[in-house]
C-alpha positions as a Markdown table, in Angstrom:
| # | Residue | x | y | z |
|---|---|---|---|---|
| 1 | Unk | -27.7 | -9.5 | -7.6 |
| 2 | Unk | -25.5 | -11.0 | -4.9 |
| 3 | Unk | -23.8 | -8.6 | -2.6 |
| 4 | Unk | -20.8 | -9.2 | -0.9 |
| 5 | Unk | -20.2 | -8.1 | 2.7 |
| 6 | Unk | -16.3 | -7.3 | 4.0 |
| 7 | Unk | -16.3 | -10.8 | 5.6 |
| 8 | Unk | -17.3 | -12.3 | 2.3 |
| 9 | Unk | -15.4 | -10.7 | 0.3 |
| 10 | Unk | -12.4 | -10.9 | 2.5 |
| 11 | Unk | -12.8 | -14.6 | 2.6 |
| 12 | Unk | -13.0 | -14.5 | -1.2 |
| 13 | Unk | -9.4 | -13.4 | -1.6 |
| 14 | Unk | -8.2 | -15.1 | 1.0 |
| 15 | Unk | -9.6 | -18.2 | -1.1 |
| 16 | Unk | -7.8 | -17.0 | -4.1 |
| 17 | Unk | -4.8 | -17.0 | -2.5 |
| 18 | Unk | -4.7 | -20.1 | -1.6 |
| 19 | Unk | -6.1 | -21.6 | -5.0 |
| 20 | Unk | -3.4 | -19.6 | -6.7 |
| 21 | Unk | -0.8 | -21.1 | -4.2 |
| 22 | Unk | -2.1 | -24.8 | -4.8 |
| 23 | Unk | -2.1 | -24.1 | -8.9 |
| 24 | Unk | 1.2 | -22.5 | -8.8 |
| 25 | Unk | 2.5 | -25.3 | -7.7 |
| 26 | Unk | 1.0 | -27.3 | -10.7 |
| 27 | Unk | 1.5 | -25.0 | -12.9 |
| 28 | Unk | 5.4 | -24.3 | -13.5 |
| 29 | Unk | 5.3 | -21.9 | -16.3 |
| 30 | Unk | 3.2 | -19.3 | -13.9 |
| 31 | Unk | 6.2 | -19.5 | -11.3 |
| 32 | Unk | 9.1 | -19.6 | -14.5 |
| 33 | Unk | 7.6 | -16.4 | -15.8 |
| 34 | Unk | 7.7 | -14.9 | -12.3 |
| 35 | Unk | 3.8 | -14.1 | -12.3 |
| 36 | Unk | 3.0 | -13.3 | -8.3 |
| 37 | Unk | 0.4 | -15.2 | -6.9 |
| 38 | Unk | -1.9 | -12.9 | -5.6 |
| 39 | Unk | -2.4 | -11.5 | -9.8 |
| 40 | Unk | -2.8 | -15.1 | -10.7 |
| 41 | Unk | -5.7 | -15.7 | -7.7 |
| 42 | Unk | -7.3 | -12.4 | -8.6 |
| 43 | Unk | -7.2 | -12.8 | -12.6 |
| 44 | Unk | -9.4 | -16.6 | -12.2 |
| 45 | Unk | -11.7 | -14.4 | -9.6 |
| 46 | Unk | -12.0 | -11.5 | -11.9 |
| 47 | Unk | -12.7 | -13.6 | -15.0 |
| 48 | Unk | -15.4 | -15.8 | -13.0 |
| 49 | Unk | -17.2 | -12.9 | -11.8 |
| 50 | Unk | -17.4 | -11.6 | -15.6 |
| 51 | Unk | -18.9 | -15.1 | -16.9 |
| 52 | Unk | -21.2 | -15.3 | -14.2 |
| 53 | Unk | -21.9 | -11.5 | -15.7 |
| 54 | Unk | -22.4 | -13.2 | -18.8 |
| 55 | Unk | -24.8 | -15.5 | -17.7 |
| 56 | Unk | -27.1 | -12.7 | -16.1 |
| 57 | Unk | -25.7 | -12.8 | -12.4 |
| 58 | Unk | -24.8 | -9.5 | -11.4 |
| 59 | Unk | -22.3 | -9.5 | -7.8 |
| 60 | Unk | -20.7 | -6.5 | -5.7 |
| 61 | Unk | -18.3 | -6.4 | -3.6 |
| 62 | Unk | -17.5 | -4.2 | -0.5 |
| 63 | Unk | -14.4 | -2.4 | -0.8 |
| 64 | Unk | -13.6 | -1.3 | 2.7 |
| 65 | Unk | -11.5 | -3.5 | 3.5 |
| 66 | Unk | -9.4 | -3.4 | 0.0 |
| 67 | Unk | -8.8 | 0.1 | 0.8 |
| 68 | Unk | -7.7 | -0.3 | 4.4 |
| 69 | Unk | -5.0 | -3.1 | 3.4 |
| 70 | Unk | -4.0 | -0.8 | 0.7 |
| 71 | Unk | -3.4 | 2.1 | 3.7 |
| 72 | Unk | -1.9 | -0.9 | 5.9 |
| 73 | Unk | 0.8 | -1.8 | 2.7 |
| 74 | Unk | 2.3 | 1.5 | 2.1 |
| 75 | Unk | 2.5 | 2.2 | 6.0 |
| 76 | Unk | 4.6 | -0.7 | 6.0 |
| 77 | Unk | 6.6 | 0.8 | 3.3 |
| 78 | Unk | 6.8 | 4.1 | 4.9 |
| 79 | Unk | 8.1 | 2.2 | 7.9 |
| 80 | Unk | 10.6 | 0.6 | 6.1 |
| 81 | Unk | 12.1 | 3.5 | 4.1 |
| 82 | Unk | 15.5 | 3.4 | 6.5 |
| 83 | Unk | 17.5 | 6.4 | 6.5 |
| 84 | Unk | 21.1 | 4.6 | 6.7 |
| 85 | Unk | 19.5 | 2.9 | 3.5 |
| 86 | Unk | 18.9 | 6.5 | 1.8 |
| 87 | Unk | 21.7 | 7.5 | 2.6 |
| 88 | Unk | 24.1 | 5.0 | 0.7 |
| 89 | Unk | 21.1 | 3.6 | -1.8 |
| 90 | Unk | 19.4 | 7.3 | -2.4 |
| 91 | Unk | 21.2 | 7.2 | -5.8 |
| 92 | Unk | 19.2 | 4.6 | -7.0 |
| 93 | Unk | 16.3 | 6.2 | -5.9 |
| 94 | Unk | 17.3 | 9.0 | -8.3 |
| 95 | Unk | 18.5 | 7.2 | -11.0 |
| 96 | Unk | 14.8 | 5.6 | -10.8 |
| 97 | Unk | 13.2 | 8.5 | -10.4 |
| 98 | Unk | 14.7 | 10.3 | -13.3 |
| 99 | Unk | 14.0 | 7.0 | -15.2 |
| 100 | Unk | 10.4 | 6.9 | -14.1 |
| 101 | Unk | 10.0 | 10.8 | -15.7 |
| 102 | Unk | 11.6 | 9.9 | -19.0 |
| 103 | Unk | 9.3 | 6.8 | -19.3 |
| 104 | Unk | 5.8 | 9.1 | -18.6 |
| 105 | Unk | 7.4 | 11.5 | -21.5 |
| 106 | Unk | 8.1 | 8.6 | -23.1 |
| 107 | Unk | 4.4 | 7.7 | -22.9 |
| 108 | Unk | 3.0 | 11.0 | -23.6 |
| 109 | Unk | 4.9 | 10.7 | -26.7 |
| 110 | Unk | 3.7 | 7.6 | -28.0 |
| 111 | Unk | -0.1 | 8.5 | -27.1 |
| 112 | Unk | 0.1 | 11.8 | -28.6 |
| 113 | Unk | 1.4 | 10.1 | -32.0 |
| 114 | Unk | -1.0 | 7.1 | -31.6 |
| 115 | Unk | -4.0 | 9.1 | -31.7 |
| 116 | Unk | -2.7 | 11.3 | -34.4 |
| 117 | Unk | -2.1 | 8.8 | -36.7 |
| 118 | Unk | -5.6 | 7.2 | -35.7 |
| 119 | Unk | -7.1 | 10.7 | -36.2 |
| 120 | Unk | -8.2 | 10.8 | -32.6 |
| 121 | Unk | -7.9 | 13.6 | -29.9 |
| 122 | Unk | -4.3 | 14.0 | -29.3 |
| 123 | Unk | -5.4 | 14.7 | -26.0 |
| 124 | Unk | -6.7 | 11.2 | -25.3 |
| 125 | Unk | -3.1 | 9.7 | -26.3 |
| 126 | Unk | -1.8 | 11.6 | -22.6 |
| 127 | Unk | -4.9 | 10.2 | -21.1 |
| 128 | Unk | -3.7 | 6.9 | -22.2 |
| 129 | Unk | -0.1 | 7.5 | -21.8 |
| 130 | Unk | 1.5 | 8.4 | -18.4 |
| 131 | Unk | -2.1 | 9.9 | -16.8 |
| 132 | Unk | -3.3 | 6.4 | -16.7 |
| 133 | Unk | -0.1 | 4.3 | -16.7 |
| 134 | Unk | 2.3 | 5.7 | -15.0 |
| 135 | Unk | -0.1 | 7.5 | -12.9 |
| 136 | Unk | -2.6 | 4.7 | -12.5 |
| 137 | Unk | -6.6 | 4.9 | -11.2 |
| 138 | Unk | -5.8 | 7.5 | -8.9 |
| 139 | Unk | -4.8 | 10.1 | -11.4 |
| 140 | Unk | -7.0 | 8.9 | -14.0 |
| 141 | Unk | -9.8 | 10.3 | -11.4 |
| 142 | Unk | -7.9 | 13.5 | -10.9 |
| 143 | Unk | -7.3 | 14.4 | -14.2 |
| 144 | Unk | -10.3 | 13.3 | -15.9 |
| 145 | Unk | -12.6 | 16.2 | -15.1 |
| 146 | Unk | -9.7 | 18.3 | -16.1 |
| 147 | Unk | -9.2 | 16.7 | -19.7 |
| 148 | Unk | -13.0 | 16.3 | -20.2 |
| 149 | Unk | -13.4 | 20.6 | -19.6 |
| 150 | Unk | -10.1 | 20.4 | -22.7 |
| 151 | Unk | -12.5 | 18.5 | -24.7 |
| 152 | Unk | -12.1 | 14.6 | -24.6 |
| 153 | Unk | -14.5 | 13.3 | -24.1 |
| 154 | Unk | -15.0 | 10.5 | -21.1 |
| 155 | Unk | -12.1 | 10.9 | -20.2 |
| 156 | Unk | -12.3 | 9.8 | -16.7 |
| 157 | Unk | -14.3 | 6.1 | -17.9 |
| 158 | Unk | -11.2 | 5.9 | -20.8 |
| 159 | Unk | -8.7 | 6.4 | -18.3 |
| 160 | Unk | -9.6 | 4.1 | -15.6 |
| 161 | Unk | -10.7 | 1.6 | -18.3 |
| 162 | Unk | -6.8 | 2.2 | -19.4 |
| 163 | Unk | -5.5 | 1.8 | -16.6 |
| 164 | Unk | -7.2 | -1.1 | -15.8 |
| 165 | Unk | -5.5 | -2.8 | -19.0 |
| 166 | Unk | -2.1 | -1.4 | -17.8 |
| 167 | Unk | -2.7 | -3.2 | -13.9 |
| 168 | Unk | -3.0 | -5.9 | -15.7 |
| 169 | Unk | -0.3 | -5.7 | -18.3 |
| 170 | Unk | 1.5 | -4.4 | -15.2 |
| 171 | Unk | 1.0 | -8.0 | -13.0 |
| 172 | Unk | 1.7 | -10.4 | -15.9 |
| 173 | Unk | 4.8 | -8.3 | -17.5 |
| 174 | Unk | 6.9 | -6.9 | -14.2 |
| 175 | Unk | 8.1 | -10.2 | -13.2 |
| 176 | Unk | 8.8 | -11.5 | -16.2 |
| 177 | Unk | 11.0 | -8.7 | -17.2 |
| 178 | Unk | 13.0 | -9.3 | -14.2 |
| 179 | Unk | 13.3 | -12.8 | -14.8 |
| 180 | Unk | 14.2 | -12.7 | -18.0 |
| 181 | Unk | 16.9 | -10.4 | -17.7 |
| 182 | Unk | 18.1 | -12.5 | -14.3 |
| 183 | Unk | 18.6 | -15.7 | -17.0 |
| 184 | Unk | 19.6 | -13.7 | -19.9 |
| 185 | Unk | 22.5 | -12.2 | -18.0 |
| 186 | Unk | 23.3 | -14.4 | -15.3 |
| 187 | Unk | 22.4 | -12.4 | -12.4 |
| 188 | Unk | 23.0 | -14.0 | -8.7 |
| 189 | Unk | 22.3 | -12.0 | -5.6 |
| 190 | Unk | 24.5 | -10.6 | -3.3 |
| 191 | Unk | 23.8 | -12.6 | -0.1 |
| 192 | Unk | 23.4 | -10.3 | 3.2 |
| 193 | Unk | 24.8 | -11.2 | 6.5 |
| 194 | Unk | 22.5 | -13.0 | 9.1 |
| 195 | Unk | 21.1 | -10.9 | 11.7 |
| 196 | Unk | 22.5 | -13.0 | 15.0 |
| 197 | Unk | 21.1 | -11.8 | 18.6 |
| 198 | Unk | 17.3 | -13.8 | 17.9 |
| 199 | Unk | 14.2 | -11.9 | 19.0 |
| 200 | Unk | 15.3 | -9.1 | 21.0 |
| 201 | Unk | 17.5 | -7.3 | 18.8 |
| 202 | Unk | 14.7 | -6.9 | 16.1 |
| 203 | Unk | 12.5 | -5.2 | 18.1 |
| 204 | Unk | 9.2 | -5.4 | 19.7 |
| 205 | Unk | 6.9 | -6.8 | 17.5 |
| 206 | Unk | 4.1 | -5.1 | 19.9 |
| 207 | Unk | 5.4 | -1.7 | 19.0 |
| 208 | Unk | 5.7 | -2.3 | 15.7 |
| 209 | Unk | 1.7 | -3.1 | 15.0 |
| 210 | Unk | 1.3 | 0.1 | 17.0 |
| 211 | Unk | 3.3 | 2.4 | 15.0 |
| 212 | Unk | 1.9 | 0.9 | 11.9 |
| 213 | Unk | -1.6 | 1.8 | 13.2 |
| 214 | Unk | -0.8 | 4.8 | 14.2 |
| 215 | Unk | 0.9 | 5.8 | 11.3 |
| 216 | Unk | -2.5 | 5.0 | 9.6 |
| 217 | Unk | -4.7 | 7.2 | 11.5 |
| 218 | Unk | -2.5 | 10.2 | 11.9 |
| 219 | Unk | -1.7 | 10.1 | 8.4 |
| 220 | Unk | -5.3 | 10.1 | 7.3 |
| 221 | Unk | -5.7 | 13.6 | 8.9 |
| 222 | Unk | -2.4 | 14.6 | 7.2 |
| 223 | Unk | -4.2 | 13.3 | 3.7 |
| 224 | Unk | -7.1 | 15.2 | 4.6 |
| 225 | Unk | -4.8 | 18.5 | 5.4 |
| 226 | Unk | -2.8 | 18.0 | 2.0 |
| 227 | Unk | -6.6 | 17.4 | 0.0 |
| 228 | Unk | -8.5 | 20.8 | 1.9 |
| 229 | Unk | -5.3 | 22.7 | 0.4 |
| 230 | Unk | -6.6 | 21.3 | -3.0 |
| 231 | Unk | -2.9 | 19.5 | -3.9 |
| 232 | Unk | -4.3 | 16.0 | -5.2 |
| 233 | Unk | -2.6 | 13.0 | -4.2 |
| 234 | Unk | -3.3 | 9.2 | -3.5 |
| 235 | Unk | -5.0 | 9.4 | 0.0 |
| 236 | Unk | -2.0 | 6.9 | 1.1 |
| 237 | Unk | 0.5 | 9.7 | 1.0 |
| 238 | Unk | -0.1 | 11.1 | 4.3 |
| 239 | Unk | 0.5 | 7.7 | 6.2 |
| 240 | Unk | 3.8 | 7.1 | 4.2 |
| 241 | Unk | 4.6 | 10.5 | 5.4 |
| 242 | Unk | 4.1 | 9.7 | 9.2 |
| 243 | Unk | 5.3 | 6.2 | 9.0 |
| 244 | Unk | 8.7 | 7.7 | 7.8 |
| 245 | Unk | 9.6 | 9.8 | 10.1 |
| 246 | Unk | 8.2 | 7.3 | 12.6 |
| 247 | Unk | 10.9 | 5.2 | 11.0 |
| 248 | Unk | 13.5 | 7.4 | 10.9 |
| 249 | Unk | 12.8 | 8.7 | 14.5 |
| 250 | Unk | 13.2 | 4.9 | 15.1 |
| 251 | Unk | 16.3 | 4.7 | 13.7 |
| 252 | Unk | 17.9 | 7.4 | 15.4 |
| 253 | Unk | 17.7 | 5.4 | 18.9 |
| 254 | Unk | 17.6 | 1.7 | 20.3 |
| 255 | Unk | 15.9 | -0.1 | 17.4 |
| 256 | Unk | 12.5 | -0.9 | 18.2 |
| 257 | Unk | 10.8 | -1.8 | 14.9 |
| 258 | Unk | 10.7 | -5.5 | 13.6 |
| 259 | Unk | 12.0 | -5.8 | 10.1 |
| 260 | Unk | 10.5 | -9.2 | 10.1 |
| 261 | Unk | 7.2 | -8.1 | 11.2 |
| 262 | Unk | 7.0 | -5.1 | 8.9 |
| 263 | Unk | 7.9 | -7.7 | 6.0 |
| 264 | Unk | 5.0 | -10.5 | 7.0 |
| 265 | Unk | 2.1 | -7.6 | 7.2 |
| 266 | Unk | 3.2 | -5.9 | 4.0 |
| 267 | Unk | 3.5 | -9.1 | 2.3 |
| 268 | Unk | 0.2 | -10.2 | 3.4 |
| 269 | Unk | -2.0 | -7.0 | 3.2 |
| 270 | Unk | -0.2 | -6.8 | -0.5 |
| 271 | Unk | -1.5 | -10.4 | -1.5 |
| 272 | Unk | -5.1 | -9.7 | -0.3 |
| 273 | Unk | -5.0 | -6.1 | -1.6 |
| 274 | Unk | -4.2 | -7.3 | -5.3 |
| 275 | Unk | -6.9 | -10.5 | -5.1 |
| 276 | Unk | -9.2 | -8.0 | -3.8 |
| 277 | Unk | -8.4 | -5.0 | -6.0 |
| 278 | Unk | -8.3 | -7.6 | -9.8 |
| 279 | Unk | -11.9 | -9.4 | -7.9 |
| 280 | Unk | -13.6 | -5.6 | -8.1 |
| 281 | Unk | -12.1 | -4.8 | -11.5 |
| 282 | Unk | -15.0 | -5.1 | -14.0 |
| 283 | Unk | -13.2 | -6.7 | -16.8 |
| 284 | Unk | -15.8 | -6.4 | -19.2 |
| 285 | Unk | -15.0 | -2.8 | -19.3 |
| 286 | Unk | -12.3 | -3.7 | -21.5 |
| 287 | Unk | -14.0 | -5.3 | -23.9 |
| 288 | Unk | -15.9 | -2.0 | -24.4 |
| 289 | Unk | -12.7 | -0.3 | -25.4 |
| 290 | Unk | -12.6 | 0.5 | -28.2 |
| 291 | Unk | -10.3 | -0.3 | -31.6 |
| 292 | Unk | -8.1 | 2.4 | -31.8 |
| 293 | Unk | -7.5 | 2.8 | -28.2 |
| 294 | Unk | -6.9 | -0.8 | -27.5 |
| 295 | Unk | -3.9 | -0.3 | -30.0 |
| 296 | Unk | -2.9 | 2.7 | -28.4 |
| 297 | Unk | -2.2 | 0.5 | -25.1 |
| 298 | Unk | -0.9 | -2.2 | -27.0 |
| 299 | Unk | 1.9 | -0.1 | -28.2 |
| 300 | Unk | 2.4 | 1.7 | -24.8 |
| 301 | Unk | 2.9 | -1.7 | -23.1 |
| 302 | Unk | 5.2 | -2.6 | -26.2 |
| 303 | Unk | 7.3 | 0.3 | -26.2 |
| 304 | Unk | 7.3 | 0.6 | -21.8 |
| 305 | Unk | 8.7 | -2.7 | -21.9 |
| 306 | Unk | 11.4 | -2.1 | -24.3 |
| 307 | Unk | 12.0 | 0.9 | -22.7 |
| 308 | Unk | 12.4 | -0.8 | -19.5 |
| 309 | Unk | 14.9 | -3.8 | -20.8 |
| 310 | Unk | 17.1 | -1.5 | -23.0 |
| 311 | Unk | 17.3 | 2.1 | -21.0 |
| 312 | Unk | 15.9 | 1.1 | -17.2 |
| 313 | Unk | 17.8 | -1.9 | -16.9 |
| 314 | Unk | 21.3 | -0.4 | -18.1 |
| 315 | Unk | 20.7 | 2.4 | -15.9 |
| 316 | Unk | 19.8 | 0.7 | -12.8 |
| 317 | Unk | 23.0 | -1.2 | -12.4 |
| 318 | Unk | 23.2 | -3.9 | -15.0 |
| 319 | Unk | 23.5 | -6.5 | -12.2 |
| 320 | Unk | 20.9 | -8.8 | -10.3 |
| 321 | Unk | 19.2 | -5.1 | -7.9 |
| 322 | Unk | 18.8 | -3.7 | -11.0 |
| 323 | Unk | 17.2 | -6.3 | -12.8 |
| 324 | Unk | 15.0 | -6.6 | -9.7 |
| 325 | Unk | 14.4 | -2.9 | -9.7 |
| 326 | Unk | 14.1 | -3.0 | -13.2 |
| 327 | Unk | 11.3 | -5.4 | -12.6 |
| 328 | Unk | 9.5 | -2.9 | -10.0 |
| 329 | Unk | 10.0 | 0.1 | -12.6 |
| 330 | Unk | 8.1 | -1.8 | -15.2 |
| 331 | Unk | 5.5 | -2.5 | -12.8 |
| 332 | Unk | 4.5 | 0.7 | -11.3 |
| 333 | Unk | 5.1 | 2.4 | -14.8 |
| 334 | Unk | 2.1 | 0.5 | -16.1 |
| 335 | Unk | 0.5 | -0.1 | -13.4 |
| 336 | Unk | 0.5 | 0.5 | -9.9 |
| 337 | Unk | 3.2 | 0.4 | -6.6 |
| 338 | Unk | 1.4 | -2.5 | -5.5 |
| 339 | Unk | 1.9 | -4.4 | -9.2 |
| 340 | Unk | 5.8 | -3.1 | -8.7 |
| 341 | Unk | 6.4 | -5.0 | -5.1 |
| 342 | Unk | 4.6 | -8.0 | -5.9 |
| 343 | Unk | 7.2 | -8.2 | -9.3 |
| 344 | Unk | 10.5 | -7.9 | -6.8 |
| 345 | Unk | 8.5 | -10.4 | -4.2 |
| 346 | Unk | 8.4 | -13.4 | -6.3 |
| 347 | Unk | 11.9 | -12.3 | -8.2 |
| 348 | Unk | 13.2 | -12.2 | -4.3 |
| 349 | Unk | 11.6 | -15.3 | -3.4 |
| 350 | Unk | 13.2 | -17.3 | -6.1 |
| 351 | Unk | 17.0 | -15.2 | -6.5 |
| 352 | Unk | 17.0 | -13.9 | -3.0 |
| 353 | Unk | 16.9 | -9.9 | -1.3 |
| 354 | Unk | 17.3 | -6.7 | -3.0 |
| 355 | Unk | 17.6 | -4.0 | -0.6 |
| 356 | Unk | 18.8 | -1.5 | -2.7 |
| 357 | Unk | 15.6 | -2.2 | -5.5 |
| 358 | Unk | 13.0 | -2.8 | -2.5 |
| 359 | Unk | 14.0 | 1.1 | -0.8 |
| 360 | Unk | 14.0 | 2.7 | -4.6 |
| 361 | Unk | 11.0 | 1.6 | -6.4 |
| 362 | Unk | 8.5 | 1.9 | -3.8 |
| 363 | Unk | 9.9 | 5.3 | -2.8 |
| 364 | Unk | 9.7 | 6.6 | -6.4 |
| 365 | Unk | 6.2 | 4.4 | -7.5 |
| 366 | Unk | 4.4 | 5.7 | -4.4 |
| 367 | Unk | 4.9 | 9.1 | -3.8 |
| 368 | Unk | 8.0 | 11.0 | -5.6 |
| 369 | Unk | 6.0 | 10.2 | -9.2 |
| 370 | Unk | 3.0 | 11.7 | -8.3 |
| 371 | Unk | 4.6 | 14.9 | -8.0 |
| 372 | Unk | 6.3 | 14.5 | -11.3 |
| 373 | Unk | 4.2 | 13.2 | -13.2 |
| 374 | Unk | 1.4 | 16.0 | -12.5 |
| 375 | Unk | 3.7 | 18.4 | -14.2 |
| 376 | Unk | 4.6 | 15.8 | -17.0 |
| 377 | Unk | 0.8 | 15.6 | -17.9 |
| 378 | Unk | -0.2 | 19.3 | -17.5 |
| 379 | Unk | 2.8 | 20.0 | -19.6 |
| 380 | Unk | 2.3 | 17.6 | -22.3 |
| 381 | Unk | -1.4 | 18.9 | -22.6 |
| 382 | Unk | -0.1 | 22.4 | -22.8 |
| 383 | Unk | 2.4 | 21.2 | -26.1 |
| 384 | Unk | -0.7 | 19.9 | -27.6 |
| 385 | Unk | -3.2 | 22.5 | -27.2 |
| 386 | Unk | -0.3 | 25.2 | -28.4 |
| 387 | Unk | 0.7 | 23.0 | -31.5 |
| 388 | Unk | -1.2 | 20.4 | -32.3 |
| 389 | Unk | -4.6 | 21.8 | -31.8 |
């Protein structure tokens, strides 16, 4: 058994980065399909560590620091959630929103009818529908206790064993989507205006590690506030909540927040977060899965996707933002916020920005679904204890 400290297995991502970078640039197809690096670094990690599980060597891997650059990434969303951008672009966030409902009912739907027709649990088809997808690890956790007492049984190891297959459905299908629909349609971005005045007119760059830090530690007590009241949400919320009114305190004075630097520690707590988060994901949990639920998935991921090219796409603007967003929405509805920025990342790094799709479909993956979606699940179960039970 070889256990991994947070140096080790810091250095560890920060290797599959790098050999992800270096292969990437070998490799075209990875960078046509639009597959982000840090999924491509953290898939050849995960699937070493599973052989080397095959071969009898057991490894762990500390997890502190995975779940500090997870806190650090959504600060730096938080921080970035501008409030002249809601205030012309909070349509989208809407129109995403009410997209990112339909799609978890969606889900429900085709779970429910999967594991009728497989004579399974009808239950277990919202456990592996928008509990695990659209919800991700978190709510698998939260929920699974609460399906098990209804009767399905594990339901907390199938749903984060589900939504393990949707992270990674998630990584290799979000930015393909987008870049796909970007050549099928001729997208082209809308270039921005340069920012002129250098430096000083984007702020201190000083300040703007403090407020993300601060942001972090004053929303942990607001996460721990929200938890003692027994509402159960990711613990990230509370930082989000801090670094947006941070930001939009911020905004109502001399700008003292740097876009650029808010941009360079997202980007790279996201990259190491991902590596770090596919290196602790025990893939050989997915082998253990079992027929019917397997083709359960299948057909979520199937039918998401569709849902997403056809309905979220249309919806979302029909031009290069929403095939961008559309991108992000297919990410975060099968897997995870973090799955949903790394999608528009590499889509932006090739086509170029999309402010509206990068306010939208962190807001709505992060924070606004989680509210939703509780109610989508607990009412879903309630349908199929009344009628189908």
């Amino acid at each position: 058994m070889f256990k991994a400290n947070a140096a080790e297995t810091l250095a560890l991502a920060a290797g599959g980065l790098w050999f992800a970078a270096a292969l990437h640039r070998r490799v075209g197809l990875l960078d046509r399909w639009n597959i982000p690096r840090p999924v491509t670094g953290g898939l050849l990690l995960a699937a070493l560590v599973a052989a080397a599980r095959a071969a009898g060597f057991e490894a762990e891997f500390d997890t502190v620091l995975r779940d500090l650059l997870t806190l650090v990434f959504f600060t730096t969303i938080g921080l970035r959630a501008s409030m002249g951008l809601l205030r012309r672009d909070g349509g989208t966030v809407l129109v995403c929103l009410a997209l990112a409902v339909a799609g978890a009912e969606v889900q429900n739907g085709v779970g429910i009818l999967g594991a009728k027709l497989l004579g399974l649990n009808p239950l277990l088809g919202i456990v592996a529908g928008s509990t695990t997808l659209a919800g991700g690890p978190a709510t698998a956790l939260a929920f699974g206790k609460t399906f098990e007492e209804m009767g399905v049984a594990d339901a907390q190891t199938v749903g984060v064993a589900s939504a393990v297959f949707g992270i990674l459905a998630a990584g290799l299908l979000g930015g393909a989507v987008g870049g796909w629909l970007i050549r099928r349609h001729g997208l082209v971005a809308v270039r921005a205006a340069a920012v002129q005045g250098g430096e000083a007119q984007r702020g201190e760059w000083l300040f703007t590690l403090a407020a993300v830090a601060v942001a972090m530690g004053a929303g942990s007590l607001l996460s721990r506030a929200i938890a003692s009241a027994g509402v159960t949400l990711p613990g990230y919320i509370g930082s989000m909540i801090v670094a947006a009114a941070i930001r939009w305190r911020d905004d109502s004075g001399p700008r003292s927040l740097d876009e650029n630097i808010l941009d360079r520690v997202g980007s790279l707590s996201l990259g190491l977060f991902i590596v770090m988060a596919l290196l602790t994901l025990k893939l050989w949990v997915l082998a253990a899965l079992a027929l019917p639920l397997l083709l359960i998935l299948s057909a979520q991921v199937v039918v998401t996707t569709l849902f997403a090219v056809f309905v979220a796409f249309r919806w979302l603007g029909r031009d290069y933002e929403g095939a961008v967003a559309t991108a992000g929405w297919t990410g975060f509805m099968l897997g995870t916020t973090a799955n949903a920025v790394a999608c528009m990342d590499v889509l932006e790094a090739h086509h170029g920005a999309a402010p509206r799709a990068r306010l939208a479909v962190p807001v709505v993956g992060a924070f606004l679904i989680d509210f939703t979606n509780s109610f989508v699940i607990l009412s879903g179960a309630d349908f199929v204890r009344r009628f189908l039970l």
